[in-house]
C-alpha positions in Angstrom: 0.0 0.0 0.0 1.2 3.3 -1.1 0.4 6.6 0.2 -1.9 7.7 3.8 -5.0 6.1 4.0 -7.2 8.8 4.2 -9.0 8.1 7.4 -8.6 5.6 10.7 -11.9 3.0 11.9 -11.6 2.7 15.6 -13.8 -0.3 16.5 -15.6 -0.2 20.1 -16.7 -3.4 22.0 -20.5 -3.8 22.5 -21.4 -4.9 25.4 -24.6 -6.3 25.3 -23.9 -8.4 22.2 -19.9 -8.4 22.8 -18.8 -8.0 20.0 -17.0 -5.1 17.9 -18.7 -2.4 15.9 -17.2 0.5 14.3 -17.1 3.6 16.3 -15.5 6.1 14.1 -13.8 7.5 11.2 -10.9 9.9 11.9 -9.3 11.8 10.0 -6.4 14.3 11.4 -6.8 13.9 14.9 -8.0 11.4 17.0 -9.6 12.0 20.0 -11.0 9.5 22.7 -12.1 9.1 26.3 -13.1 5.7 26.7 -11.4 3.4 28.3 -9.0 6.5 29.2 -8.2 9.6 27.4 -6.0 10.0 24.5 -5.3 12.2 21.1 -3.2 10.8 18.5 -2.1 12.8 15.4 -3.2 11.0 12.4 -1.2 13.2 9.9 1.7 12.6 11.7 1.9 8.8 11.8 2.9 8.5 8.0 5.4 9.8 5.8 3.8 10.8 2.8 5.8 11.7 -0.6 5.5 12.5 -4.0 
């Protein structure tokens, strides 16, 4: 795979059904607070060049 995918799925665990569902698209920055808080630069995980 070439390139920066242009946006992150986070899964999330379901509790009643247990099982994992998608939670979210990022793109940029991800920002969380479950199970603990966190932001993660998306841009910044990938080298990108042309």
């Amino acid at each position: 795979m070439t390139g920066c995918p242009s946006g992150r799925h986070r899964p999330e665990l379901d509790e009643p059904t247990r099982t994992y569902t998608p939670a979210g698209i990022f793109r940029g920055t991800l920002e969380l607070g479950v199970p603990f808080p966190i932001t993660i630069d998306l841009d910044g995980l990938f080298r990108t060049t042309r």
